[in-house]
N, C-alpha and C positions, 0 to 999 in steps of 0.2 A: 149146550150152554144157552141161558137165557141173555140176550143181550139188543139192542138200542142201537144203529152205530150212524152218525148223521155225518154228511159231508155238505160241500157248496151245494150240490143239486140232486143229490139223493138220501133217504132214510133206507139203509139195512134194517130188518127187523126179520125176528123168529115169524114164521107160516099161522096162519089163523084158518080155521076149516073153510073159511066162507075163500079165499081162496086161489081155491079147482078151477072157475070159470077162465081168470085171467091168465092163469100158470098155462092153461088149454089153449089158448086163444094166443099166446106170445109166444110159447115157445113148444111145453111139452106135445103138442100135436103138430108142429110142422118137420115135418121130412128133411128139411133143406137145414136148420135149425141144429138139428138133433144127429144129423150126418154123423159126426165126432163125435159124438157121445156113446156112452157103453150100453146104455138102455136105447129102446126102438122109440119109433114116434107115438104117442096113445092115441089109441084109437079113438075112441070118444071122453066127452070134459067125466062120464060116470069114472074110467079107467082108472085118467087123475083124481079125481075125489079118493076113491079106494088110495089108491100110491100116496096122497096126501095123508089120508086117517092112519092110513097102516104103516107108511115106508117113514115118513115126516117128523107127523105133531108127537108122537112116543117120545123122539127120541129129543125134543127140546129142552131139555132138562139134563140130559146126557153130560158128562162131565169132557168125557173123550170128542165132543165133536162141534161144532158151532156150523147150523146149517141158516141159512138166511138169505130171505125173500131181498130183491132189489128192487125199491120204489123211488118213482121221482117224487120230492117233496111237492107240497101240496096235492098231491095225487096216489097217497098212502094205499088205497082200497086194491090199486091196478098194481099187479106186480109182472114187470115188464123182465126180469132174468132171476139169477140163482149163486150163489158162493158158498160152495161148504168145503171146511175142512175136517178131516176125522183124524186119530194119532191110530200110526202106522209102528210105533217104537217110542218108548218112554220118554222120550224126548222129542218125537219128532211128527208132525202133522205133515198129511196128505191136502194139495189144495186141488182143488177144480172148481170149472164154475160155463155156466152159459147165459147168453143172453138173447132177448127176442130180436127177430131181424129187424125189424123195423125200427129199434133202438141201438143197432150197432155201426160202428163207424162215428158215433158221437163222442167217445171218449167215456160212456160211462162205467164199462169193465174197468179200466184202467185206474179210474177213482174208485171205484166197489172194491179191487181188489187190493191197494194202498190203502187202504181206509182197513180192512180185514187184516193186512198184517202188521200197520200198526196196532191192533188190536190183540193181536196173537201173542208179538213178541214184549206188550207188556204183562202177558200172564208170567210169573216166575217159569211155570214148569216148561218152557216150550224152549228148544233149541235152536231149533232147525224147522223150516218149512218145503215141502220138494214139492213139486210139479210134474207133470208130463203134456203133450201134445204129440197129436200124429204130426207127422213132418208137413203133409199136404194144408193143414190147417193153419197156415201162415199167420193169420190174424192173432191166433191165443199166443203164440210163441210173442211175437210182437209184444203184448200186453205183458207176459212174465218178464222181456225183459226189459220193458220200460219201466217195472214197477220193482226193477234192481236183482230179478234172481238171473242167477247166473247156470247157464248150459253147461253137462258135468258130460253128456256122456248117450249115444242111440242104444235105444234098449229094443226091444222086442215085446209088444202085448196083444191081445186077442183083441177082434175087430170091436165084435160087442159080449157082454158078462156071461152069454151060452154060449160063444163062439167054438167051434173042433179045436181042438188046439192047434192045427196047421193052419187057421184061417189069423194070420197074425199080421199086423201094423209096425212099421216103424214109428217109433216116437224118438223125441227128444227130450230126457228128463231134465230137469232145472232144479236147481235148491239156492234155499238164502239163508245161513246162518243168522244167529241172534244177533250176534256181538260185529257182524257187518253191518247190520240193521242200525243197529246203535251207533255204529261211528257215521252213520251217511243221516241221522238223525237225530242229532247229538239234542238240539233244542226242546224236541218231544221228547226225549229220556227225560230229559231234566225236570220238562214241567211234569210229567208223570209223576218222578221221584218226589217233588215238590209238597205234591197232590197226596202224596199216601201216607 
């Protein structure tokens, strides 16, 4: 999905090839960063470039998926983390997301990702939005459920996306219905509905 999403102190916006450098440099090459995450740290900013052209900018236009850079405004160019969500069932969207260290602990996942799913649950087709974290990653669990999704239930998933299958993580999956969304948001429905 091509899309725009501006808050108090950040602009969401689709990935631009130029880039690789800043994605390198906040987040997709540090180690400590990328811990939780199902991909490894890249080795070098050429890595990201590739994963940008090839994994990224394809798929911006995708109908199934809204992935988006996180900028602080006025400072559009540096993308300092990440929010995507893809649909996992005809109803229902996968979310994740990371952010560079040096920018966490401000509160801006927590606005990136309220900002994302009010943006979700005003598409008609979306029902449901789910989640997961490893349980050790205190922080992301924090952020889902400050941003209202609700813990369903510990699942079982593979450390990183080559992982043996015995090499496995606890997580904690999360979901937020639409029509929860809507009553904890009653005033955004509205002007939404206003709007269209």
């Amino acid at each position: 999905m091509l899309a725009t999403i501006e808050t108090e102190r950040l602009v969401l916006r689709n990935y631009k090839k130029e880039d690789a450098q800043s994605m390198y440099m906040h987040y997709c090459g540090d180690a400590e960063v990328t811990r939780y995450m199902s991909w490894y740290p890249h080795p070098d900013v050429h890595y990201t470039q590739r994963f940008l052209e090839e994994g990224i900018l394809p798929k911006n236009e995708c109908p199934d998926r809204l992935e988006l850079a996180i900028t602080l405004k006025g400072a559009c160019q540096h993308v300092i983390g990440n929010v995507v969500a893809w649909k996992v069932a005809s109803d229902t969207l996968e979310l994740a997301y990371v952010m560079g260290r040096k920018h966490q602990g401000q509160g801006y996942m927590r606005e990136a990702v309220q900002a994302v799913l009010t943006y979700l649950f005003t598409h008609p087709s979306f029902q449901e939005v789910i989640a997961y974290d490893e349980l050790d990653n205190a922080a992301s669990g924090a952020v889902m459920r400050k941003c209202g999704l609700i813990y369903q239930k510990n699942i079982l998933d593979r450390r990183k996306i080559d992982s043996p299958e015995d090499d496995v993580v606890v997580c904690a999956l999360y979901s937020m219905q639409k029509n929860d969304w809507m009553k904890d948001h009653e005033c955004e429905a509205d002007l939404l509905k206003g709007s269209s």
